[in-house]
Backbone as a ProteinNet text record, in pm:
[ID]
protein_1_A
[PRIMARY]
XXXXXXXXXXXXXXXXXXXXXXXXXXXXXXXXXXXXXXXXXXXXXXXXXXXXXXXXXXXXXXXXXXXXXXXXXXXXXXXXXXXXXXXXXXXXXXXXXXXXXXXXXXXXXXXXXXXXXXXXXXXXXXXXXXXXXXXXXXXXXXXXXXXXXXXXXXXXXXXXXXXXXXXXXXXXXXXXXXXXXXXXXXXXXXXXXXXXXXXXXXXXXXXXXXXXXXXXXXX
[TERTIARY]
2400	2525.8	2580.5	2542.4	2567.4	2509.7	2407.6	2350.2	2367.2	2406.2	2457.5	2332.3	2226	2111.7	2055.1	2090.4	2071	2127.8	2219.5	2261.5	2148	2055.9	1936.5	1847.3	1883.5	1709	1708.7	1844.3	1802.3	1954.2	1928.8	2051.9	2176.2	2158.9	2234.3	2286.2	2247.2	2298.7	2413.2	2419.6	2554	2725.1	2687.1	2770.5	2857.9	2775.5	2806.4	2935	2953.5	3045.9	3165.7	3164.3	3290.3	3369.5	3236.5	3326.4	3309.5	3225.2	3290.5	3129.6	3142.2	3077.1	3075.4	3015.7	3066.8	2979.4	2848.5	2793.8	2853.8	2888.4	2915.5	3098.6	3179.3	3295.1	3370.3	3294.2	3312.2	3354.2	3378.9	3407.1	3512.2	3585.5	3685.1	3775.5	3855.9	3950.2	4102.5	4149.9	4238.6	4315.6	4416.3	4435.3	4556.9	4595.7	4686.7	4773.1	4939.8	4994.4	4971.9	5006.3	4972.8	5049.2	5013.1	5122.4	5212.1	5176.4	5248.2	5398.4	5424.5	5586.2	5600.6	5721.3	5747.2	5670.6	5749	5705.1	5575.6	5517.3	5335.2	5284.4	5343.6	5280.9	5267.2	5404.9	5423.4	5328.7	5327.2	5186.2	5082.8	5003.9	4926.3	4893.3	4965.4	4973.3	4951.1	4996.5	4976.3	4926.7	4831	4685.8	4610	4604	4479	4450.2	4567.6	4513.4	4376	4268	4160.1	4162.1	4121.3	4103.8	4014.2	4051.2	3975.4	3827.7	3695.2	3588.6	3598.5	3635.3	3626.7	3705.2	3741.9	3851.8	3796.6	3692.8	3632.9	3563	3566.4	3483.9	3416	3304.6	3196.1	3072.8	2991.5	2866.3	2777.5	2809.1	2718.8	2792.1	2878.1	2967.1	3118.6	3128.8	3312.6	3263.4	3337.6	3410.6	3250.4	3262.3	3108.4	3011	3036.2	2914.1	2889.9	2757.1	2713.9	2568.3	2537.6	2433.6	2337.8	2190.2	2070	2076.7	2179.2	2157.3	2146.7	2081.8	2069.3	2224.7	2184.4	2350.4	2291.4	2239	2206.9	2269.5	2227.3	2279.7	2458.9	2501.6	2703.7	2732.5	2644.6	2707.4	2688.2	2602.6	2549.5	2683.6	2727.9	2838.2	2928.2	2982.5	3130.1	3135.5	3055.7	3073.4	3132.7	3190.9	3296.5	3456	3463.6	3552.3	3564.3	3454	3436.3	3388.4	3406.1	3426.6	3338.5	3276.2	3163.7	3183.3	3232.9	3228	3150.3	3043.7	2983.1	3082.1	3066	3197.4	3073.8	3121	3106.2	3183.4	3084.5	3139.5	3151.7	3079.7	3081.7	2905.9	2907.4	2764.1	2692.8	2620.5	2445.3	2487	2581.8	2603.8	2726.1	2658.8	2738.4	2756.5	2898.1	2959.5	2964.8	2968.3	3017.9	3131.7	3234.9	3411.3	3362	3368.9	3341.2	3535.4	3556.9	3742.7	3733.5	3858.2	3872.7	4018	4069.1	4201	4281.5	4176.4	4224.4	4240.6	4182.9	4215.6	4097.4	4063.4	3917.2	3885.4	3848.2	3784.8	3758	3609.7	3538.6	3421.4	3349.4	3263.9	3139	3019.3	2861.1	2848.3	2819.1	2732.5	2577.4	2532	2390.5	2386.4	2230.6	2208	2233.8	2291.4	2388.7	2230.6	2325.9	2188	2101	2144.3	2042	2148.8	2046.3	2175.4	2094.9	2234.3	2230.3	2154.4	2047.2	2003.4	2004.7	2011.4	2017.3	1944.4	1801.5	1708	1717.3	1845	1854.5	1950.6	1878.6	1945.4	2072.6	2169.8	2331.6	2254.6	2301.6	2319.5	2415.9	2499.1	2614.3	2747.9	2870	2966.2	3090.9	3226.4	3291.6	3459.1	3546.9	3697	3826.2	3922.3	4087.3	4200.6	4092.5	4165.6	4232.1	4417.7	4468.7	4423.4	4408.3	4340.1	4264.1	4117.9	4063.7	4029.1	4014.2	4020.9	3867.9	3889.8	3771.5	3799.6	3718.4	3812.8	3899	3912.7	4014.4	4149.5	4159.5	4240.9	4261.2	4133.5	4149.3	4108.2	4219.8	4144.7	4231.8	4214.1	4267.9	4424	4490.2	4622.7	4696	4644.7	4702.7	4709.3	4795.5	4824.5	4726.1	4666.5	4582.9	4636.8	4779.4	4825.6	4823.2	4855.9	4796.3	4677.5	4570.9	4443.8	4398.9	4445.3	4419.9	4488.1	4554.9	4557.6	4497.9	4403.5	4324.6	4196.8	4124.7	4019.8	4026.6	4077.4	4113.1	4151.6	4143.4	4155	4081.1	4185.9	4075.7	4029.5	3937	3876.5	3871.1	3927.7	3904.9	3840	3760.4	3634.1	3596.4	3593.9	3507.7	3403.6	3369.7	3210.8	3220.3	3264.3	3214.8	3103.8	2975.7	2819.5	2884.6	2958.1	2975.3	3085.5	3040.6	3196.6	3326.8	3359.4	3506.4	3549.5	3468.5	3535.6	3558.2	3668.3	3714.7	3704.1	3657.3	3629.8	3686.2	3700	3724.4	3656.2	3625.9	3577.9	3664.7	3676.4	3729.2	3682.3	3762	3665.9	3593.9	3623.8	3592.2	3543	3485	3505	3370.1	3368.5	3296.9	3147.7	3135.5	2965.4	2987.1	2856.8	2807.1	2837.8	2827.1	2736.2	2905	3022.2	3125.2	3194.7	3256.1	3295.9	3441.5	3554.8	3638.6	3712.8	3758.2	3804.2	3989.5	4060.5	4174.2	4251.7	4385.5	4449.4	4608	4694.7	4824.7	4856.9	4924.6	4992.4	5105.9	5071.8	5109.7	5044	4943.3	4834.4	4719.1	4622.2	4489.8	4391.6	4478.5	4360.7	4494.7	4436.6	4501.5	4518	4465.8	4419.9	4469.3	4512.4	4594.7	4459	4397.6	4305.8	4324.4	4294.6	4278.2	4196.8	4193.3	4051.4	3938.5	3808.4	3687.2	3568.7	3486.9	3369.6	3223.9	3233.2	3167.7	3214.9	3134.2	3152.4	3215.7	3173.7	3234.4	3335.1	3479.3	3610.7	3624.5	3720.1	3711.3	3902.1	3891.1	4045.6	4087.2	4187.6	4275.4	4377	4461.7	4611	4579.6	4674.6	4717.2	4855.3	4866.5	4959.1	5049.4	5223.7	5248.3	5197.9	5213	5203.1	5043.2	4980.9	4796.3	4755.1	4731.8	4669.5	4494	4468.7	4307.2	4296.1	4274.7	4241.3	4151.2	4022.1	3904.4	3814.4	3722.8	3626.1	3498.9	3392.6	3272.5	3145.1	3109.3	2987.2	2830.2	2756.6	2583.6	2496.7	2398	2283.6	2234.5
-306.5	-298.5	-157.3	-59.5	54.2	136.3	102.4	170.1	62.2	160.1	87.3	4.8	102.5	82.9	-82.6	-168.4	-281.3	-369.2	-317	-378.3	-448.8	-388.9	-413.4	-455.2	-513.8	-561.2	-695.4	-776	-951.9	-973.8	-1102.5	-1153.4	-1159.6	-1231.6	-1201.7	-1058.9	-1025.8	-888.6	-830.8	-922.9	-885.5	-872.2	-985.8	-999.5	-909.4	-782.8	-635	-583.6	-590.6	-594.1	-679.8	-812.3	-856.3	-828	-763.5	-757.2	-545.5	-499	-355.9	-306.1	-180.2	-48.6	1.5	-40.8	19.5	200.5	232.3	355.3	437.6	405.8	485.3	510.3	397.1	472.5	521.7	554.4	570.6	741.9	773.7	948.7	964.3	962.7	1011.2	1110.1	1192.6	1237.5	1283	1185.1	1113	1082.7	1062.7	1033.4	961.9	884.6	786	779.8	800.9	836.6	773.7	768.8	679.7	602.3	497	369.7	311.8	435.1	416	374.3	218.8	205.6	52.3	100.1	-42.8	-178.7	-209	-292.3	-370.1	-256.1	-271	-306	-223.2	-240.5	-357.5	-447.9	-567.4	-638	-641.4	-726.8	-740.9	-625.7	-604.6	-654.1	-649.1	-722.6	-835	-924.8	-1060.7	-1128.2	-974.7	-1063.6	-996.6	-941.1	-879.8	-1033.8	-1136.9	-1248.9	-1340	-1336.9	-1369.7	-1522.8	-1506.5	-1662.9	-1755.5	-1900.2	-1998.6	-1982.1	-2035.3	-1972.4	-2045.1	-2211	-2248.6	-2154.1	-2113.3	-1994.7	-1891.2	-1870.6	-1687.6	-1645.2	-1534.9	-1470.2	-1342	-1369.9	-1240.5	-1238.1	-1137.9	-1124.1	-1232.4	-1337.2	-1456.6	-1544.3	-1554.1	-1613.4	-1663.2	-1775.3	-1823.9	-1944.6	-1932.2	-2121.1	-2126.7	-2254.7	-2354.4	-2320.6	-2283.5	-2229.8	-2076.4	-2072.4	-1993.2	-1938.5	-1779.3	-1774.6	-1776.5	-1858.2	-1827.8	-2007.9	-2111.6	-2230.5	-2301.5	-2398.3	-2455.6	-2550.6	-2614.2	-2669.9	-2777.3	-2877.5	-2983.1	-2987	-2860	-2831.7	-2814.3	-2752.4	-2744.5	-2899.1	-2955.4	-3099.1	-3149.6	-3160.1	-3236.8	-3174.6	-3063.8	-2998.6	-3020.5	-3075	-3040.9	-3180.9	-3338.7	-3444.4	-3468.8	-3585.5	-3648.3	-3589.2	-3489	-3424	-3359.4	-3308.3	-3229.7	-3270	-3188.6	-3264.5	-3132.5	-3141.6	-3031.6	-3047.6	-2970.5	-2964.6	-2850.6	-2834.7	-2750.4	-2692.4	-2570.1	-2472.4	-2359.3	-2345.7	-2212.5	-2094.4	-1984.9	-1902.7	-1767.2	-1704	-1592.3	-1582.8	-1519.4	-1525.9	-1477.5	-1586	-1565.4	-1645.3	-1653.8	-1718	-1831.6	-1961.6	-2113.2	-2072.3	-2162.5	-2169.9	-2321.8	-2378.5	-2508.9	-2468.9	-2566.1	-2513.4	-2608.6	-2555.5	-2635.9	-2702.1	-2792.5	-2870.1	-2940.3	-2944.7	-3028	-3035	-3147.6	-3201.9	-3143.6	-3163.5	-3128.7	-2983.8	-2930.2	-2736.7	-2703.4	-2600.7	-2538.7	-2461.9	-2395.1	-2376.2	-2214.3	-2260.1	-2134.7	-2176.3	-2063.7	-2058.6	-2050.9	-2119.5	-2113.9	-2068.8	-1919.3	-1884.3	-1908.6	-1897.4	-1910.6	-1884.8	-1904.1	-1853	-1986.2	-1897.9	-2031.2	-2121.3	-2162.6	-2295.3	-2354.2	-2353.2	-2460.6	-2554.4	-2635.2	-2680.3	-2684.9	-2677.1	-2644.7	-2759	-2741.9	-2888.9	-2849.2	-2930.3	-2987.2	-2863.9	-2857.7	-2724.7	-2644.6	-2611.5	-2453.2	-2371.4	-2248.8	-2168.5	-2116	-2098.2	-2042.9	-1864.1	-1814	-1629.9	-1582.7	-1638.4	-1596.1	-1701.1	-1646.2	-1720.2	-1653.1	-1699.9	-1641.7	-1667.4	-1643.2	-1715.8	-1666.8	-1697.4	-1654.1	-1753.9	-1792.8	-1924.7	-1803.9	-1812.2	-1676	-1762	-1866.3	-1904.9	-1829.5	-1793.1	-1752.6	-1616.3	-1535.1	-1400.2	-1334.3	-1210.2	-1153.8	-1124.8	-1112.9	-1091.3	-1034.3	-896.8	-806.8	-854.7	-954.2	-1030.8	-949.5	-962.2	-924.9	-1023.2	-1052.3	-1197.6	-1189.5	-1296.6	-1299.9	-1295.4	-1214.4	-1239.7	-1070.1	-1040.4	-946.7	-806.9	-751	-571.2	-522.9	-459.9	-329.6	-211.4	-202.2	-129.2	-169.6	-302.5	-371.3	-349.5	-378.8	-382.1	-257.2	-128.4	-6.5	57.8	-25.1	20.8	-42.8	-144.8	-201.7	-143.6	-132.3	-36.1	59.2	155.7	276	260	428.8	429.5	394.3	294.3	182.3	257	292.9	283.3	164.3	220.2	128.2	160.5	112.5	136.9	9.6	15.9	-14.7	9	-47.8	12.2	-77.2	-20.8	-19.6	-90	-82	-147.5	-242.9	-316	-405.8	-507.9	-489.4	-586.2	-523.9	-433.6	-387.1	-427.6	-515.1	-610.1	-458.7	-477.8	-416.8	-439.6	-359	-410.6	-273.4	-303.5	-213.5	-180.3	-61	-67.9	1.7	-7.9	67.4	181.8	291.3	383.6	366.7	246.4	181.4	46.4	7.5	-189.5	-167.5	-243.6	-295.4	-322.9	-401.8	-435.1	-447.4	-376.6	-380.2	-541.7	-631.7	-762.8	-845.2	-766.4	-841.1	-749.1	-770	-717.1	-760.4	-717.5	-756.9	-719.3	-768.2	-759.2	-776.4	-685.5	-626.3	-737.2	-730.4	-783.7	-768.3	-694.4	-688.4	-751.8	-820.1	-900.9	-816.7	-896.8	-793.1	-704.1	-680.1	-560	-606.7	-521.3	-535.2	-472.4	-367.1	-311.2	-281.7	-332.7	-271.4	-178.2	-71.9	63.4	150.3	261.8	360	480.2	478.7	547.9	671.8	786.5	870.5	883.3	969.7	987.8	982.5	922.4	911.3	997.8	1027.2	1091.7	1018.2	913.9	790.1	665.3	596.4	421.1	429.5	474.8	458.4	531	454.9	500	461.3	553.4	496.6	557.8	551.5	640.7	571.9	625.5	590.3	540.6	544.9	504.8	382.8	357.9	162.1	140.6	11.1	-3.4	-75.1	-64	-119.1	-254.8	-369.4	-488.4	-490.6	-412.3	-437	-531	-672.7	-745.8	-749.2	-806.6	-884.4	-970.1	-973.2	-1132	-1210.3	-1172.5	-1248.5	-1163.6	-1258.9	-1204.7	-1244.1	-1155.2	-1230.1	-1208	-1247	-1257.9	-1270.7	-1207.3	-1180.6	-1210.8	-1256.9	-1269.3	-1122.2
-8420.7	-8349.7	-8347.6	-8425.1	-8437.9	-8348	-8263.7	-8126.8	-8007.7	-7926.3	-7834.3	-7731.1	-7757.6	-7743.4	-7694.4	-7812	-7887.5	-7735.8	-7610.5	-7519.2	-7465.8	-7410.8	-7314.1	-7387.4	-7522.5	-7544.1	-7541.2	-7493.6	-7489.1	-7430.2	-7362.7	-7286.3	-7410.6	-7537.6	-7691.6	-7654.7	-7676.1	-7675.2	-7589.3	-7495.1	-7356.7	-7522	-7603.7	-7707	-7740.3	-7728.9	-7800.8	-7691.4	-7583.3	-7491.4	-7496	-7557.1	-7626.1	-7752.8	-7841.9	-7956.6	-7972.9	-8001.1	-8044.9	-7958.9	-7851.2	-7883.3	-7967.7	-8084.6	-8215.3	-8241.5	-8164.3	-8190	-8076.5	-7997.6	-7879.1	-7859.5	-7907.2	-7949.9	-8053	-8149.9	-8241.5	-8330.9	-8207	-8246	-8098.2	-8076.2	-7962.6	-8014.8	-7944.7	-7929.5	-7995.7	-7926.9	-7999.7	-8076.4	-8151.5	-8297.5	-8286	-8351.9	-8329.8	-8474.5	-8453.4	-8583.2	-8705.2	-8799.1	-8960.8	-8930.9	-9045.4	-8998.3	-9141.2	-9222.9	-9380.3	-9347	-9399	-9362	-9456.7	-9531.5	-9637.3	-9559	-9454.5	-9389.6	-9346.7	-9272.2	-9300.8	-9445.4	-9527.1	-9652.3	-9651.1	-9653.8	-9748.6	-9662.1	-9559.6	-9420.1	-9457.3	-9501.1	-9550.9	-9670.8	-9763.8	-9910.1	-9848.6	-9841.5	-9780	-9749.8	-9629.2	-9533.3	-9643.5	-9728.1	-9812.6	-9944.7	-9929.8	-10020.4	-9986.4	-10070.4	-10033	-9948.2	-9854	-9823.2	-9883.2	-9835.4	-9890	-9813.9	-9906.1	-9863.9	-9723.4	-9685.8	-9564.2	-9424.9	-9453.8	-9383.5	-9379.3	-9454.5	-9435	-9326.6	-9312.8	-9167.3	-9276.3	-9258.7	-9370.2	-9259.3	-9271.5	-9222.4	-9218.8	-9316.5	-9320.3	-9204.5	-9153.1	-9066.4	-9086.9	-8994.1	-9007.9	-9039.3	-9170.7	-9270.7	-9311.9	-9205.2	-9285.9	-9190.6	-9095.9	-9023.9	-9079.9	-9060.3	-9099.3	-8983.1	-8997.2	-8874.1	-8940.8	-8892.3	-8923.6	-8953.1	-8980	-9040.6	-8867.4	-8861.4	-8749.8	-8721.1	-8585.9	-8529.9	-8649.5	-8637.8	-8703.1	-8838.6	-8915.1	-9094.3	-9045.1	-8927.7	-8943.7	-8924.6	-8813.7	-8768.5	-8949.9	-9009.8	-9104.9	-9214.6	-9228.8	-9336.6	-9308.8	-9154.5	-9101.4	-9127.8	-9134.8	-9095.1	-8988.2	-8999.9	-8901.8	-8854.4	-8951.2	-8944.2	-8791.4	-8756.5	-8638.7	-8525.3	-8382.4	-8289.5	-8199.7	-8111.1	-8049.9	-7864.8	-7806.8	-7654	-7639.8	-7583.8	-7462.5	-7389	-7388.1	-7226.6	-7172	-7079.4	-6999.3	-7079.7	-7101.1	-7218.3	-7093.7	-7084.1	-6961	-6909.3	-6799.7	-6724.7	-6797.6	-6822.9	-6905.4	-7009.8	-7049.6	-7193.4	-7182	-7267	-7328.3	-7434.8	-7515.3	-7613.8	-7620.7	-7780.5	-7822.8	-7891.4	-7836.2	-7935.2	-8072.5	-8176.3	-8270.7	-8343.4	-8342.2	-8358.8	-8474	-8508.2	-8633.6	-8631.9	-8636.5	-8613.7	-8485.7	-8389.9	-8238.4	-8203.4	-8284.1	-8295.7	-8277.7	-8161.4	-8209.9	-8319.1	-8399.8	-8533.9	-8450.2	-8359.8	-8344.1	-8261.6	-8207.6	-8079.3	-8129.4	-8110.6	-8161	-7993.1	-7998.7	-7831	-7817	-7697	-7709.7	-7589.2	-7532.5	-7336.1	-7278.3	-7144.1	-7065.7	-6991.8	-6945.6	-6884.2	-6950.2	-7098.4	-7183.1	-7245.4	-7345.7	-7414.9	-7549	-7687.8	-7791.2	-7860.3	-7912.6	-7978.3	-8119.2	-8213.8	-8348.8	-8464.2	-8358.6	-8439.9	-8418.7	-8278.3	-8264	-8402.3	-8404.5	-8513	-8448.7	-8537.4	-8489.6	-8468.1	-8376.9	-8369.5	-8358.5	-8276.7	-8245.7	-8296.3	-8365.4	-8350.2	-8348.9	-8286.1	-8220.6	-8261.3	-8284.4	-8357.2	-8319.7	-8255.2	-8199.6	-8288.7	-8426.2	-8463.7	-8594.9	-8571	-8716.4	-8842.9	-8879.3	-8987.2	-9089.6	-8970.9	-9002.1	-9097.6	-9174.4	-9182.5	-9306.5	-9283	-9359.3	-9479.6	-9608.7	-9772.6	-9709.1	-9700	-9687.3	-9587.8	-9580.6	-9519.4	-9323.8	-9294.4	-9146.8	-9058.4	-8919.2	-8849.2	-8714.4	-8641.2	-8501.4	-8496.3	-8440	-8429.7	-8502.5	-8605.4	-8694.3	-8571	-8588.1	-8547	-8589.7	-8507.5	-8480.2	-8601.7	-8592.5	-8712.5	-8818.3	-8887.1	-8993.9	-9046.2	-8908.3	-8946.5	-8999.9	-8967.7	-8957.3	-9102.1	-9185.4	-9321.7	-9385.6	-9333.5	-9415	-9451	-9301.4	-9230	-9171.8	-9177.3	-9170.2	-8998.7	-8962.8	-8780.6	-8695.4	-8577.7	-8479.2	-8375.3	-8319	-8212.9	-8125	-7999.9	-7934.6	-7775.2	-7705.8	-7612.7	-7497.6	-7357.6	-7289.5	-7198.5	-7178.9	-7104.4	-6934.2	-6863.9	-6720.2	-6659.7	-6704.6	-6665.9	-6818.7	-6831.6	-6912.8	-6897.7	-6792.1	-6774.9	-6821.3	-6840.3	-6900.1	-6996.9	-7102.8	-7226.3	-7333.3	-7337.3	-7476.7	-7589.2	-7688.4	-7841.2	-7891.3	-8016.7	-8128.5	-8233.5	-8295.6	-8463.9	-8529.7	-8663.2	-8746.5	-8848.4	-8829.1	-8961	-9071.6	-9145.5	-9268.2	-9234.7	-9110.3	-9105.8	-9222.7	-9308.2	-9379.4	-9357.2	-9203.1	-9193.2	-9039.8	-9009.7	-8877.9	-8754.8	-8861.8	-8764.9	-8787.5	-8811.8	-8760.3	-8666.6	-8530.9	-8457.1	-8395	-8325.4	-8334.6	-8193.3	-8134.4	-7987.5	-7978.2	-7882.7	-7902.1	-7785.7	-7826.3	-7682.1	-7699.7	-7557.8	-7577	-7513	-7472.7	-7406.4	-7271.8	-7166	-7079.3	-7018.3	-7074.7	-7020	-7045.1	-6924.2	-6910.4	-7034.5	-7102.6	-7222.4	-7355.2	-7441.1	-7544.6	-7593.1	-7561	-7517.2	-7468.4	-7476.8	-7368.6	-7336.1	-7200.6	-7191.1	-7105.4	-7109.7	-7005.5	-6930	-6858.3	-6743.7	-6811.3	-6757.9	-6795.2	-6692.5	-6730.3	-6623.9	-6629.6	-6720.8	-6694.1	-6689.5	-6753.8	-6755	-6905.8	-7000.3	-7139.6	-7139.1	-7132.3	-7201.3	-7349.9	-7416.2	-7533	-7587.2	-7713.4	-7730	-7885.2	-7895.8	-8095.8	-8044.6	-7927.5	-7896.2	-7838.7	-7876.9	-7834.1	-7815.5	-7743.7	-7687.2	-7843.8	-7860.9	-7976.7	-8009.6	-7909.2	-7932.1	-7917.9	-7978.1	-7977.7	-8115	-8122.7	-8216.1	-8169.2	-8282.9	-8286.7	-8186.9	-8117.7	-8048.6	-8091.2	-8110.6	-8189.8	-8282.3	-8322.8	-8431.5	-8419.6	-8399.6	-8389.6	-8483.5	-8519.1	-8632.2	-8571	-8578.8	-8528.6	-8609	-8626.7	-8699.8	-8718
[MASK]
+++++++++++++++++++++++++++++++++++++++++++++++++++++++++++++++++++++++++++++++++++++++++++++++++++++++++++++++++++++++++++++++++++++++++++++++++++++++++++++++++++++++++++++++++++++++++++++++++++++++++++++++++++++++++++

């Protein structure tokens, strides 16, 4: 995930366009003020309380799913508890909403026009559920500025021959194979960008109201 490279070598791979350019925006410009303030602090304190392991988002995946275990082993862990719809995720690629007490949980992706059977292995999974979060208490919903005293300064980047999906990384994110996607409300990028002379924009400034929107996890 650290070369951007990694785009073109399998339809999976379009993935890298929802959640972070993580090699290619990762040095900009830029700089976006500190965010040291009582306030943040105490936020931070807060979301930094470890979650319950069913609640975690780590490199191994979100809650009880996990990537590399087949659908068959989550249906078989989640029981009856859980509830599985098939969606249209974006071109080339299906998602199953995986639910539990009428809430979706989180997204198992895979290539569109098939369908997910029992022995397929998880690769991709996907989460907008604030539940969710990483030890360091990072997850869908939280400020970009929050996040950014957790994990240092965000980058944030889209790519043009990519559909325009915006993602973010952080100076410090922890591990490659979790990635994390931005959203303000009101606006098309969470992002404040200047002129570009290609397809890759990238930048440190954000708009104030810039949270997480999701979180995604890779094999």
């Amino acid at each position: 995930m650290l070369n951007v490279k990694v785009l073109s070598g399998s339809m999976i791979a379009v993935l890298l366009a929802i959640g972070s350019y993580l090699g290619a925006i990762s040095s900009p410009s830029s700089a976006v003020a500190g965010v040291a303030t009582n306030a943040l602090g105490e936020a931070v304190k807060a979301a930094q309380k470890t979650p319950a392991a069913s609640l975690t988002i780590s490199e191994r995946g979100i809650g009880e799913a996990k990537v590399g275990m087949t659908f068959g082993e989550l249906k078989k862990a989640l029981g009856s508890t859980a509830q599985f719809k098939e969606s249209r995720f974006i071109d080339g690629l299906d998602a199953v909403a995986v639910s539990q007490s009428g809430k979706v949980q989180y997204w198992i992706i895979y290539p569109g026009r098939t369908k997910l059977k029992d022995t397929d292995v998880i690769e991709d999974l996907m989460t907008d559920n604030p539940n969710y979060k990483t030890v360091e208490g990072v997850g869908p919903g939280m400020t970009l500025k929050q996040a950014e005293a957790i994990y240092g300064k965000a980058t944030l980047g889209y790519n043009t021959d990519y559909e325009s999906i915006e993602g973010i990384v952080f100076a410090n994110q922890p591990t490659k194979k979790i990635s994390f996607a931005p959203h303000a409300e009101g606006r098309r990028y969470a992002g404040i960008y200047g002129a570009s002379q290609g397809s890759l924009h990238r930048t440190n400034k954000y708009q104030p109201n810039a949270v997480i929107r999701n979180v995604m996890v890779r094999k």
